[in-house]
DSSP file (Angstrom, degrees, kcal/mol; ACC not computed):
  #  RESIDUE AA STRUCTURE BP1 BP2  ACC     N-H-->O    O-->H-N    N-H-->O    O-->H-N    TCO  KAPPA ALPHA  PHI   PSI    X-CA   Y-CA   Z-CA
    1    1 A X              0   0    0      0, 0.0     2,-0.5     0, 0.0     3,-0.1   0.000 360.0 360.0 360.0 134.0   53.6   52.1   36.5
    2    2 A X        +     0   0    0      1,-0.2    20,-0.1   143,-0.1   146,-0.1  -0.869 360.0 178.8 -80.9 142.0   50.7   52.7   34.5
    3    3 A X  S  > S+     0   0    0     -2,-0.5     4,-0.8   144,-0.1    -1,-0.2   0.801  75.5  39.6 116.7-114.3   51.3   56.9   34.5
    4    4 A X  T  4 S+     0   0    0      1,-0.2     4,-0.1     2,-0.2    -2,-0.1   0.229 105.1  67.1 -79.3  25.7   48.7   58.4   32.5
    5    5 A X  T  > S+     0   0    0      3,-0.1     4,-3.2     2,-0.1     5,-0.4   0.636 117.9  32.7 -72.9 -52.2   45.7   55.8   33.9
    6    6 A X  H  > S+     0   0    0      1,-0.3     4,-1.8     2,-0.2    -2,-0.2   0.859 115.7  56.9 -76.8 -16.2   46.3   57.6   37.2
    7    7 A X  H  X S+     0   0    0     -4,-0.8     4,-4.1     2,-0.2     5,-0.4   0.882 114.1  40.4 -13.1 -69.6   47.1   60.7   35.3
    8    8 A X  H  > S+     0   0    0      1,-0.3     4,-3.0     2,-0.2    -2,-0.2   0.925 113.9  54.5 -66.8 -36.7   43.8   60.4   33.8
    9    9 A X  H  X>S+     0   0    0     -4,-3.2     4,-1.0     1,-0.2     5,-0.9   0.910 104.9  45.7 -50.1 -47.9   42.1   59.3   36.8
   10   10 A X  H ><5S+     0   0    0     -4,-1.8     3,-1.6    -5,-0.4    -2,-0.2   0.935 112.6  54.6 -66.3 -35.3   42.8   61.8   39.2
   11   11 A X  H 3<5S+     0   0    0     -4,-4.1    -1,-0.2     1,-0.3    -2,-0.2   0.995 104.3  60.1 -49.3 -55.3   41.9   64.6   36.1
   12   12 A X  H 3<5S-     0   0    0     -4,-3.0    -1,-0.3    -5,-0.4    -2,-0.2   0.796  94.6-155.9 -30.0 -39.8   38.6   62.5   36.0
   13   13 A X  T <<5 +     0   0    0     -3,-1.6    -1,-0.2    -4,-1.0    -3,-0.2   0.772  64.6 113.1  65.8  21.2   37.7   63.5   40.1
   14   14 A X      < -     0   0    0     -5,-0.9   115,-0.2   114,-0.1     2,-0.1   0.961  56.9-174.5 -82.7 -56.2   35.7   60.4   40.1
   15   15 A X        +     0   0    0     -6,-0.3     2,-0.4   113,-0.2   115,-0.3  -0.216  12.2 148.8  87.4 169.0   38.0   58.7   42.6
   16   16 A X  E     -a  130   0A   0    113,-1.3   115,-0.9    -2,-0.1     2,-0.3  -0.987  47.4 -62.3 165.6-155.4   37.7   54.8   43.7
   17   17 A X  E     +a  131   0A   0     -2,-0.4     2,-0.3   113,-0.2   115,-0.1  -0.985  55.0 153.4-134.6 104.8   39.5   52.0   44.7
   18   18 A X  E     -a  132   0A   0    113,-3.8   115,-2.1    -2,-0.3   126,-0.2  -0.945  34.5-130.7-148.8 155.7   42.1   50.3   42.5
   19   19 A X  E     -ab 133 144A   0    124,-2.3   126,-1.9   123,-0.6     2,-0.5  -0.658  27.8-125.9 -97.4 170.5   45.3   48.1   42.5
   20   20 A X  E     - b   0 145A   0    113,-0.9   115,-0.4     2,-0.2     4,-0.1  -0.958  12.1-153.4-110.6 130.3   48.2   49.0   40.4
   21   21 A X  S    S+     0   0    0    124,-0.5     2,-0.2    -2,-0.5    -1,-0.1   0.279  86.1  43.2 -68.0   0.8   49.0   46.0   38.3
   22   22 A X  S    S-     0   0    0    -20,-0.1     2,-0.4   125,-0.0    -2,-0.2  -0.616 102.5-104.2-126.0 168.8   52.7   47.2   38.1
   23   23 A X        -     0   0    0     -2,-0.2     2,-0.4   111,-0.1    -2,-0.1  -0.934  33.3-156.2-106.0 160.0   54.5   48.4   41.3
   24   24 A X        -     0   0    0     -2,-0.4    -4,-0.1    -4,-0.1   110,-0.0  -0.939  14.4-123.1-116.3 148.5   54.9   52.0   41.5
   25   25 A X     >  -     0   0    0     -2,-0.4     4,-1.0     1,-0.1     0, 0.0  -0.375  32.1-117.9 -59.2 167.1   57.7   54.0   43.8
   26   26 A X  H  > S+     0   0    0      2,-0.2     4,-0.9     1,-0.2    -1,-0.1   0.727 116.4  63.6 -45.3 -52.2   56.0   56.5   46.2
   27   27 A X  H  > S+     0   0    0      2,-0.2     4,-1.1     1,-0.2    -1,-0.2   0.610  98.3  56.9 -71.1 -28.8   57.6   59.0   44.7
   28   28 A X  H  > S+     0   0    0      2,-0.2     4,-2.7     1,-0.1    -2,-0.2   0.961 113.2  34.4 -53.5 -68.5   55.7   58.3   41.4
   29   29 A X  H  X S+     0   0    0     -4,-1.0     4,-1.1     2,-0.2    -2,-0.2   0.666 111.1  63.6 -30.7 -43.9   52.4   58.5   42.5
   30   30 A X  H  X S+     0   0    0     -4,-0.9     4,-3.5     2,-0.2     5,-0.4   0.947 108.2  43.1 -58.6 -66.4   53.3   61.2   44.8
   31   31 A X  H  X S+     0   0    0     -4,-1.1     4,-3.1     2,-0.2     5,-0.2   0.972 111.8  59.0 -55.3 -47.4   54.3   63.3   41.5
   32   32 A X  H >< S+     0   0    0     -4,-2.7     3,-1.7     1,-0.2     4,-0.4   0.672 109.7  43.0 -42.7 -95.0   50.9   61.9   39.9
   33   33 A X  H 3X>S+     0   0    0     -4,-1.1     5,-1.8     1,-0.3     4,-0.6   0.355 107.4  55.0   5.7 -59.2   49.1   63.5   42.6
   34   34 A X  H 3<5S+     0   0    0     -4,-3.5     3,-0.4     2,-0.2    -1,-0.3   0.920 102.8  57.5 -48.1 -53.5   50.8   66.7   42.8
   35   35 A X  T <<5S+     0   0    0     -4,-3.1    -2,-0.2    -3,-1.7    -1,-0.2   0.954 107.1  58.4 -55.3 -43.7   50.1   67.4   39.1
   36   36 A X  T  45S-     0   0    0     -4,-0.4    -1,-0.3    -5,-0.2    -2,-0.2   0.803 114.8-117.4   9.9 -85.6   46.8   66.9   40.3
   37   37 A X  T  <5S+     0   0    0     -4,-0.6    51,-0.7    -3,-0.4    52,-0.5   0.033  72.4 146.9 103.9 -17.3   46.7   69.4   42.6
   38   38 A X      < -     0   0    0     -5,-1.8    52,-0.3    50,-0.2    -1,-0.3  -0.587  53.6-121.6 -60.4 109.8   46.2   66.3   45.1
   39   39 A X  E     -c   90   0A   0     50,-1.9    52,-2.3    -2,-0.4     2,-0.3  -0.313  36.9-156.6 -59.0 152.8   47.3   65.2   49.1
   40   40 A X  E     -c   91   0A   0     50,-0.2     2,-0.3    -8,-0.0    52,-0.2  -0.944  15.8-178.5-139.6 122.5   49.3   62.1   48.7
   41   41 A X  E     -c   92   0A   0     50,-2.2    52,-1.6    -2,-0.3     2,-0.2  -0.835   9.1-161.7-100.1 153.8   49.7   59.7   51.5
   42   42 A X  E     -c   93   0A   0     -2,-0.3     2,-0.7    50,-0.2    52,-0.2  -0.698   8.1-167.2-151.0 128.5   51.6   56.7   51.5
   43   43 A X  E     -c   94   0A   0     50,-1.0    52,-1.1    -2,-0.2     2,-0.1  -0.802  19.4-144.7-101.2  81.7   51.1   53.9   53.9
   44   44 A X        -     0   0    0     -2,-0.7    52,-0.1    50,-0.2     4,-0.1  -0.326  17.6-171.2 -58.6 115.3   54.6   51.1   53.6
   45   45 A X    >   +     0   0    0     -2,-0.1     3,-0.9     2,-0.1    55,-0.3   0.468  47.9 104.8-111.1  18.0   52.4   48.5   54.2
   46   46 A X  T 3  S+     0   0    0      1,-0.2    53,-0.1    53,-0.1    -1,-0.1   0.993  91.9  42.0 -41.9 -67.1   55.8   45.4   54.6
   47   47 A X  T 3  S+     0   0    0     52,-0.1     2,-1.4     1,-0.0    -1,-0.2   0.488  91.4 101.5 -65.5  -1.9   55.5   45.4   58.1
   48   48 A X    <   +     0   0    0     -3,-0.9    52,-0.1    48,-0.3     3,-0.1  -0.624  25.0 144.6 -71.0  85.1   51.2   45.3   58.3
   49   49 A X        +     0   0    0     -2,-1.4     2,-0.3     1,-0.2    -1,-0.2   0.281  63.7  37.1-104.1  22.1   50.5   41.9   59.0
   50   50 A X  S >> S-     0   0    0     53,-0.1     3,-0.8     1,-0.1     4,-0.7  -0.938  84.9-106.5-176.3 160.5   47.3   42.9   61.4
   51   51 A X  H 3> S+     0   0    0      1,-0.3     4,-1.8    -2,-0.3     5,-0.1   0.716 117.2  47.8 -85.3 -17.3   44.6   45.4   61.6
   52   52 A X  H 3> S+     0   0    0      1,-0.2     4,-1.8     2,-0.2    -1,-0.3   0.982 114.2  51.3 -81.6 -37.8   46.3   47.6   64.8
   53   53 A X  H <4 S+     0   0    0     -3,-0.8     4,-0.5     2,-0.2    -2,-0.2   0.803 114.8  40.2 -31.4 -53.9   49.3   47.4   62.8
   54   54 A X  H >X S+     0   0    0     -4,-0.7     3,-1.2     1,-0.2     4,-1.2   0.906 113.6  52.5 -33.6 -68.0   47.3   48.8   59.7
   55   55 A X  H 3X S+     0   0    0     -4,-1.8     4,-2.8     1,-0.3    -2,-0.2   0.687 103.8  54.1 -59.5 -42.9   45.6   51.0   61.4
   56   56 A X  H 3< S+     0   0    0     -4,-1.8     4,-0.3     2,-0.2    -1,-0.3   0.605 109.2  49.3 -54.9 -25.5   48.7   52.8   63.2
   57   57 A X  H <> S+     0   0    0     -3,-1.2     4,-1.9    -4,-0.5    -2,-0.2   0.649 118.2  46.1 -94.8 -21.5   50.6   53.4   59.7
   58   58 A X  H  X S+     0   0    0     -4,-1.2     4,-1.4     2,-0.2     6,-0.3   0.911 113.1  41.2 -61.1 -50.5   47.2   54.9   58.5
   59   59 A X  H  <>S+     0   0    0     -4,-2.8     5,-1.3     1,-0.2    -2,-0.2   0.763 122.1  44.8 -74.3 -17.4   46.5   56.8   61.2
   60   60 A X  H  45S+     0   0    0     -4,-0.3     3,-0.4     3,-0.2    -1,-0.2   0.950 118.1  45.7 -81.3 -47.1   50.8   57.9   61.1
   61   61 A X  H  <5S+     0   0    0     -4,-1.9    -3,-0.1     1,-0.2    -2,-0.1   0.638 116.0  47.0 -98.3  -9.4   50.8   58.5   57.0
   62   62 A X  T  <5S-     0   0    0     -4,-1.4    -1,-0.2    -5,-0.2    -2,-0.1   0.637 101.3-130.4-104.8   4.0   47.8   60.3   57.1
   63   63 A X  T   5 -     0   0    0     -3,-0.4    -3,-0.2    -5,-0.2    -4,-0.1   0.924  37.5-176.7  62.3  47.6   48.4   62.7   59.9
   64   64 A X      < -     0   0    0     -5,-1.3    -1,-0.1    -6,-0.3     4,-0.1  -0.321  34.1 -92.8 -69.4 152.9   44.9   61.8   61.7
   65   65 A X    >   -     0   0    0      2,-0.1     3,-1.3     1,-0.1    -1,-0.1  -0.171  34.7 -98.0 -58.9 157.2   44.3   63.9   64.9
   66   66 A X  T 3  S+     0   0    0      1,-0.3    -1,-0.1     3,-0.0    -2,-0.1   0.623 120.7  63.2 -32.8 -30.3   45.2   62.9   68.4
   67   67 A X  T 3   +     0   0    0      2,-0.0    -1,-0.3     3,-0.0     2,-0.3   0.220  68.6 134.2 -98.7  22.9   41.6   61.7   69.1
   68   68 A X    <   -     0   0    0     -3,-1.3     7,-0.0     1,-0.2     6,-0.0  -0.551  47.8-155.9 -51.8 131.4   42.0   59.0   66.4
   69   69 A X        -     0   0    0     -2,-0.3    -1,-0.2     2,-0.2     4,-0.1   0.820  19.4-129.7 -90.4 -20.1   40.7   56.2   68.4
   70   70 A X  S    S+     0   0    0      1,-0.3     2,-0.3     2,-0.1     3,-0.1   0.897  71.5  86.7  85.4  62.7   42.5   53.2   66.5
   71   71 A X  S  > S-     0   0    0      1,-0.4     4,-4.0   -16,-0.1    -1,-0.3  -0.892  98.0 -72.8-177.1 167.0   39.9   50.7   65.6
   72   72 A X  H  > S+     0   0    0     -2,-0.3     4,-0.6     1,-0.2    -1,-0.4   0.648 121.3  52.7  -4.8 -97.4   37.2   50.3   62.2
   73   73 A X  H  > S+     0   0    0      1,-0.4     4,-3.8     2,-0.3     5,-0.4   0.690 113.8  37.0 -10.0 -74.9   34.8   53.5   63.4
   74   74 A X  H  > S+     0   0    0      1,-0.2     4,-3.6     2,-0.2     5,-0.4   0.971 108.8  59.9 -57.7 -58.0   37.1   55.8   63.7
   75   75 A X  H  X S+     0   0    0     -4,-4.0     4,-2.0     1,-0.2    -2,-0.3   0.921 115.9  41.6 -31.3 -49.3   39.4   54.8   60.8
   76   76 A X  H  X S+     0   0    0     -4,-0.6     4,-0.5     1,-0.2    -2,-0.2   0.795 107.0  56.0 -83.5 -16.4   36.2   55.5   58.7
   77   77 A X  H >X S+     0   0    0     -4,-3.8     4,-1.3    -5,-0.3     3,-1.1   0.967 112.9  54.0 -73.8 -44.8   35.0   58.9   60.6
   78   78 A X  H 3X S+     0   0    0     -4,-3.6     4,-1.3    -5,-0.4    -2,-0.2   0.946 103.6  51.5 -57.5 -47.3   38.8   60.0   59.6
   79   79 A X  H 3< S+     0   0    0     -4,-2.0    -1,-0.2    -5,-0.4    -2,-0.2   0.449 111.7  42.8-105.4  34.7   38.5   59.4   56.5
   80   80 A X  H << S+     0   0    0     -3,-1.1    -2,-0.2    -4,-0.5    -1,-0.2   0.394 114.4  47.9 -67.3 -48.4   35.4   61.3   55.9
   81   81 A X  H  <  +     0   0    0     -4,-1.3    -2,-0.1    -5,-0.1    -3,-0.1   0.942  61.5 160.6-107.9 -57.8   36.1   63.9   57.5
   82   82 A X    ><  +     0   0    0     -4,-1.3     3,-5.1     1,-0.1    -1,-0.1   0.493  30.5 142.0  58.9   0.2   40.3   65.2   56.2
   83   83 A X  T 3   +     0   0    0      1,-0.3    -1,-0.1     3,-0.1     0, 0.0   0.695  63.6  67.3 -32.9 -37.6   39.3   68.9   57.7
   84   84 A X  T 3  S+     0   0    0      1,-0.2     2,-0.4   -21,-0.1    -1,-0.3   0.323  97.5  57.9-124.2 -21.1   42.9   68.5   58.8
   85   85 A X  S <  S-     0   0    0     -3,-5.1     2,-1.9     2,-0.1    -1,-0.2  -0.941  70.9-145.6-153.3 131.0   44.1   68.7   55.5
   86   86 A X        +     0   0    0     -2,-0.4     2,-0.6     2,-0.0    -2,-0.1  -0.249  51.7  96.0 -70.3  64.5   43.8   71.2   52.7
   87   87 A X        -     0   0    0     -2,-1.9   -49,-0.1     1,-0.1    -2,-0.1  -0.911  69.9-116.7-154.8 170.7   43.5   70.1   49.2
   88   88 A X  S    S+     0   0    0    -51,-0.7    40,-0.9    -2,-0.6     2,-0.3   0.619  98.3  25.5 -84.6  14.7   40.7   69.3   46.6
   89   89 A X  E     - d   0 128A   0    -52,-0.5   -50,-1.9    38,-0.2     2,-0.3  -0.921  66.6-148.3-172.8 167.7   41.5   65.4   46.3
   90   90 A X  E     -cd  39 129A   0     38,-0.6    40,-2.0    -2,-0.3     2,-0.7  -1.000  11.9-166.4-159.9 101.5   43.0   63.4   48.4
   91   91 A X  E     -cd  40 130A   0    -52,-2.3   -50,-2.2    -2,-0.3     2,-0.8  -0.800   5.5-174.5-124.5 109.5   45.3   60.1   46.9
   92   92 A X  E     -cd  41 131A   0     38,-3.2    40,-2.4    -2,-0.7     2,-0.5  -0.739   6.1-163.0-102.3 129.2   46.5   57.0   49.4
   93   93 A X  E     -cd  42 132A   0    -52,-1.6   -50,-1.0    -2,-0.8     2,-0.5  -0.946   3.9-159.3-101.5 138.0   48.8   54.4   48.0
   94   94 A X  E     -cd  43 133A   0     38,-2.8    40,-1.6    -2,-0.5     3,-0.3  -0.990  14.9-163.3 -74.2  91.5   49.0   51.3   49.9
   95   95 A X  E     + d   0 134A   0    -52,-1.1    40,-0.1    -2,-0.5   -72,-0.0  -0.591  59.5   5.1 -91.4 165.0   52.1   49.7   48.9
   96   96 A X        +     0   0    0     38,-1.4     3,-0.4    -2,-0.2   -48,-0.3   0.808  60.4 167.1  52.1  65.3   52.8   46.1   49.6
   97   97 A X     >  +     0   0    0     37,-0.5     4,-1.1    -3,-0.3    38,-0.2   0.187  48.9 103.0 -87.0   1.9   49.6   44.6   51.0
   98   98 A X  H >> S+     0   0    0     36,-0.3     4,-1.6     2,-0.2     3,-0.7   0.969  77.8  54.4 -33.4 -71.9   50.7   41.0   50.6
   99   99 A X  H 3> S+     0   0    0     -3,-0.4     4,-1.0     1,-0.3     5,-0.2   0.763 119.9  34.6 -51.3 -48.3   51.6   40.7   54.8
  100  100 A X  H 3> S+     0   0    0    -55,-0.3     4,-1.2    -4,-0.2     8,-0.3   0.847 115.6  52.9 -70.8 -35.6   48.1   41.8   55.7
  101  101 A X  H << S+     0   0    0     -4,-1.1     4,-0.2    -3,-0.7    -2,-0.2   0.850 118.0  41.8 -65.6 -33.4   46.3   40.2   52.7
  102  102 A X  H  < S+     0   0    0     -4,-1.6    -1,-0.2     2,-0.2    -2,-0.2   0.667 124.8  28.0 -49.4 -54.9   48.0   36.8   53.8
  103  103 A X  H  < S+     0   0    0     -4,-1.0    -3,-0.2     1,-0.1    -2,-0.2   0.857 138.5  24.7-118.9 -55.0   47.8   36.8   58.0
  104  104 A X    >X  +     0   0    0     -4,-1.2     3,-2.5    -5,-0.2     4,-2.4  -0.224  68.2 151.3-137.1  23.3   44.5   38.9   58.1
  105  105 A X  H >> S+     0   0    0      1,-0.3     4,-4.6     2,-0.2     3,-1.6   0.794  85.6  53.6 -17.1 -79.9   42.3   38.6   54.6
  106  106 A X  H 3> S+     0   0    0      1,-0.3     4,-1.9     2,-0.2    -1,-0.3   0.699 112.1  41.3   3.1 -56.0   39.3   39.1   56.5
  107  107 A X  H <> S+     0   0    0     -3,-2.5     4,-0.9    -7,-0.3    -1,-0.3   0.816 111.3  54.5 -89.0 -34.1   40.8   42.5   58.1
  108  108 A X  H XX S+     0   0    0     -4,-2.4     4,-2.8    -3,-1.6     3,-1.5   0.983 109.3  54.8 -87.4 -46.9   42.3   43.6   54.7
  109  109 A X  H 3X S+     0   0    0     -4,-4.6     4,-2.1    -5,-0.4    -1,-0.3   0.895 108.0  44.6 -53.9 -33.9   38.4   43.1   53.3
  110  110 A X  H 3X S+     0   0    0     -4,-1.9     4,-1.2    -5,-0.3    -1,-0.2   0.751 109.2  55.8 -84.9  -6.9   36.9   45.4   55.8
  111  111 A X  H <X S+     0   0    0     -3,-1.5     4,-2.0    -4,-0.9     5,-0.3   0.826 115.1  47.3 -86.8 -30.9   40.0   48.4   55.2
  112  112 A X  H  X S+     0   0    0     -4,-2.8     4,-3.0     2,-0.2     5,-0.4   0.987 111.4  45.7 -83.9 -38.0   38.8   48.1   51.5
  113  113 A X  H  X S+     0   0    0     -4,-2.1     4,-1.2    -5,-0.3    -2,-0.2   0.903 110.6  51.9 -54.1 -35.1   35.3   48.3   52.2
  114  114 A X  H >X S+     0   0    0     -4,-1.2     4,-2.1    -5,-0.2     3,-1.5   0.995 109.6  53.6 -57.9 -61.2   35.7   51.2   54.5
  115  115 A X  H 3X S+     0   0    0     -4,-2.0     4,-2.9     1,-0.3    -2,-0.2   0.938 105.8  49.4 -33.3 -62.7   37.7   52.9   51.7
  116  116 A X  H 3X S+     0   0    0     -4,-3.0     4,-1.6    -5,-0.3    -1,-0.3   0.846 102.6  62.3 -55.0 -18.7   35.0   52.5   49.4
  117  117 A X  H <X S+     0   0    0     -3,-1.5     4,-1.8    -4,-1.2    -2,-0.2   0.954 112.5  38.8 -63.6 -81.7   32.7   54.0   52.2
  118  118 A X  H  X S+     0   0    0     -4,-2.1     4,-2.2     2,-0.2     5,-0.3   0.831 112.0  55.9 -43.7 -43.4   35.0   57.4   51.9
  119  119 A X  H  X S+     0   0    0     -4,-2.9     4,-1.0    -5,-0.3     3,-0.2   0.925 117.1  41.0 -58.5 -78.0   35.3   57.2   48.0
  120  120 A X  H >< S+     0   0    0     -4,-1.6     3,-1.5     1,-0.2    -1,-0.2   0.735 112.3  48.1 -13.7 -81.4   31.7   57.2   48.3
  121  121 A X  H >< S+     0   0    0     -4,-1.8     3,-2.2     1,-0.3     4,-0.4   0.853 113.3  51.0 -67.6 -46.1   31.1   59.8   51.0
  122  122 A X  H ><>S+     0   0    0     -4,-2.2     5,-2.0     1,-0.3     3,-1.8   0.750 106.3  56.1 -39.9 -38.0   33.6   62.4   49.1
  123  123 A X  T <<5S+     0   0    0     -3,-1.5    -1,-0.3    -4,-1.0    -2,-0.2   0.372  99.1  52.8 -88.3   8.1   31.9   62.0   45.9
  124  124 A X  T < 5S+     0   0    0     -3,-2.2    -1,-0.2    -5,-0.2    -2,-0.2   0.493 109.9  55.1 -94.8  -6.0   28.7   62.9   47.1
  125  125 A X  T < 5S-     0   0    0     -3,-1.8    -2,-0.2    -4,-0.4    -3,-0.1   0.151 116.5-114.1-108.1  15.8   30.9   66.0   48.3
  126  126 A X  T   5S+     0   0    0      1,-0.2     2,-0.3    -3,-0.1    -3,-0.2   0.591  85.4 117.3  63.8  14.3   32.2   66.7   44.6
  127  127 A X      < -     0   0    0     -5,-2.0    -2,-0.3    -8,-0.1     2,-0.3  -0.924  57.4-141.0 -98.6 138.8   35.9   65.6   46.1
  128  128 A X  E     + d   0  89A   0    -40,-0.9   -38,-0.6    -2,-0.3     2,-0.3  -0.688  19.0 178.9 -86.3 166.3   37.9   62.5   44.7
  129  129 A X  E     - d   0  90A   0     -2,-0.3  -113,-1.3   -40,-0.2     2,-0.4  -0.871   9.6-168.3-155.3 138.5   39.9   60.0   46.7
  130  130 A X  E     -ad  16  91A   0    -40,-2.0   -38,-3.2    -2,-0.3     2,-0.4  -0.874  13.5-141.4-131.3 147.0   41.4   57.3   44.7
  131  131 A X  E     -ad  17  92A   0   -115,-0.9  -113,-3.8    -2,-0.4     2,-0.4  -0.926  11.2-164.0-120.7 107.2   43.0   54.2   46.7
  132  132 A X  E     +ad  18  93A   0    -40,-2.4   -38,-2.8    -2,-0.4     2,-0.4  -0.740  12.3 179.0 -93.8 135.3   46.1   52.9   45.2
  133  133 A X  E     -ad  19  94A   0   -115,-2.1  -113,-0.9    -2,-0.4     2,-0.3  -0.988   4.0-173.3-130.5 151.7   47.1   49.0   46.6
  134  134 A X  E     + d   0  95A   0    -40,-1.6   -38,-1.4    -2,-0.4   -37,-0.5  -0.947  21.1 116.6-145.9 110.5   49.8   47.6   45.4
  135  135 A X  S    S-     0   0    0   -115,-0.4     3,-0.1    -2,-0.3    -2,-0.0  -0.548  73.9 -66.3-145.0-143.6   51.1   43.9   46.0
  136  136 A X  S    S+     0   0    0      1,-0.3     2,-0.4    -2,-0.2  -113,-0.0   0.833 111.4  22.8 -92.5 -29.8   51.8   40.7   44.5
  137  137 A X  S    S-     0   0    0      3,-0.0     2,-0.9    -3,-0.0    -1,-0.3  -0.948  88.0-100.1-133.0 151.8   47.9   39.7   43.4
  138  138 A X        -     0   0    0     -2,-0.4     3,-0.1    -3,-0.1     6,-0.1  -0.699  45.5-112.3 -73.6 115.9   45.2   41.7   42.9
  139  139 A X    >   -     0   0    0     -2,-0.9     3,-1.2     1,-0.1  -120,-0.1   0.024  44.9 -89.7 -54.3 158.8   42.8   41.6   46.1
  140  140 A X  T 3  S+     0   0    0      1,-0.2    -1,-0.1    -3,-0.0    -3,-0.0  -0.316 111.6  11.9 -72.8 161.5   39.6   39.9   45.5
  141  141 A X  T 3  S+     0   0    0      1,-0.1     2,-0.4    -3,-0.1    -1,-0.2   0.175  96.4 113.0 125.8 -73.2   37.2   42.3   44.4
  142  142 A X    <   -     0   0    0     -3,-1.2  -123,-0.6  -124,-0.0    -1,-0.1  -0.850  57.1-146.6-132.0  52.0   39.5   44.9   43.8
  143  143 A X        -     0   0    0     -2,-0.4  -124,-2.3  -125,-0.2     2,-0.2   0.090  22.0-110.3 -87.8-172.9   39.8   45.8   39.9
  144  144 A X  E     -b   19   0A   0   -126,-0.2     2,-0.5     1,-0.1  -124,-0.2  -0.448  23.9-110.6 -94.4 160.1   43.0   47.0   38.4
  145  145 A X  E     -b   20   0A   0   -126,-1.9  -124,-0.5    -2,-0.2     2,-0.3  -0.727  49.8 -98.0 -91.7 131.7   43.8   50.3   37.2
  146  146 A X        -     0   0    0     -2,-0.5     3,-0.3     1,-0.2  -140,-0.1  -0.341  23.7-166.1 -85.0 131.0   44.1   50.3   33.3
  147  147 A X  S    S+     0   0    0     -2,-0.3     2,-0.3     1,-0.2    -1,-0.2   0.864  76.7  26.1 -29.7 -65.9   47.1   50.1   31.8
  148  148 A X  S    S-     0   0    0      1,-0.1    -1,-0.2  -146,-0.1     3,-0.2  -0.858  94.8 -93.2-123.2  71.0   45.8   51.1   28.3
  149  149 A X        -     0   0    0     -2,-0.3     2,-0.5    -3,-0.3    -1,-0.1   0.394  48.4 -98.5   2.5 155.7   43.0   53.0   27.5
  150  150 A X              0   0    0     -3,-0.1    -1,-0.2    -4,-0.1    -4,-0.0  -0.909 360.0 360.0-130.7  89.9   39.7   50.9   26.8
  151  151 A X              0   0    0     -2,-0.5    -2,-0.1    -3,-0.2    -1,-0.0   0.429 360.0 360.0 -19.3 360.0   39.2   50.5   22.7
């Protein structure tokens, strides 16, 4: 697990959307995140092979309110909004996105474009959110978080 890239990201605040070219435990990231100062979700994504599926382990790992409605819209008004939860960045790992990336491609592209919608709308609010995915290939798209600092 590349460490100090996500180390270095999260100090950054910029936030994005990036796969981890290694896999990382939960508990790794988790710790990244904390050092931080950062909420940590993380979203077991083995069993997601389809977007209600998805959408129920987001809406479960992220503690969304009751009136989550379960579909696109709502997914992205939730994660916009976090009132629900106190901290000055905000880091979701997606492990093991193979099932969805596989049965649903299509579905997987519109949960990272919505993500990048929130990366967005937070950094226009001086907050990061970084999106960690983690599978067997990198989604298209999708670049990887460096390893190795950039000569």
């Amino acid at each position: 697990m590349p460490l100090e890239a996500l180390d270095d990201l999260l100090a950054d605040e910029t936030g994005g959307v990036f796969f981890l070219p290694r896999h990382a435990s939960p508990a790794e990231v988790k710790a990244a995140a904390r050092r931080a100062k950062f909420a940590f979700f993380h979203v077991e994504g083995k069993n997601i092979a389809r977007k209600e599926q998805l959408l129920n382990h987001v809406a479960t790992a992220l503690r969304f309110p009751d009136h989550f409605g379960g579909n696109w819209d709502a997914l992205e008004e939730c994660l916009t909004d976090m009132e629900w939860v106190d901290a000055p960045g905000y880091v979701v790992y997606y492990d093991h996105i193979d099932a969805l990336v596989a049965a649903h491609p299509d579905q997987f592209e519109t949960f990272v474009e919505i993500c990048r919608d929130a990366v967005a709308s937070w950094k226009e609010d001086g907050t990061a959110m970084v999106v960690l995915l983690s599978g067997a290939r990198p989604p298209k798209g999708v670049a990887k978080l460096r390893e190795e600092p950039a000569d």
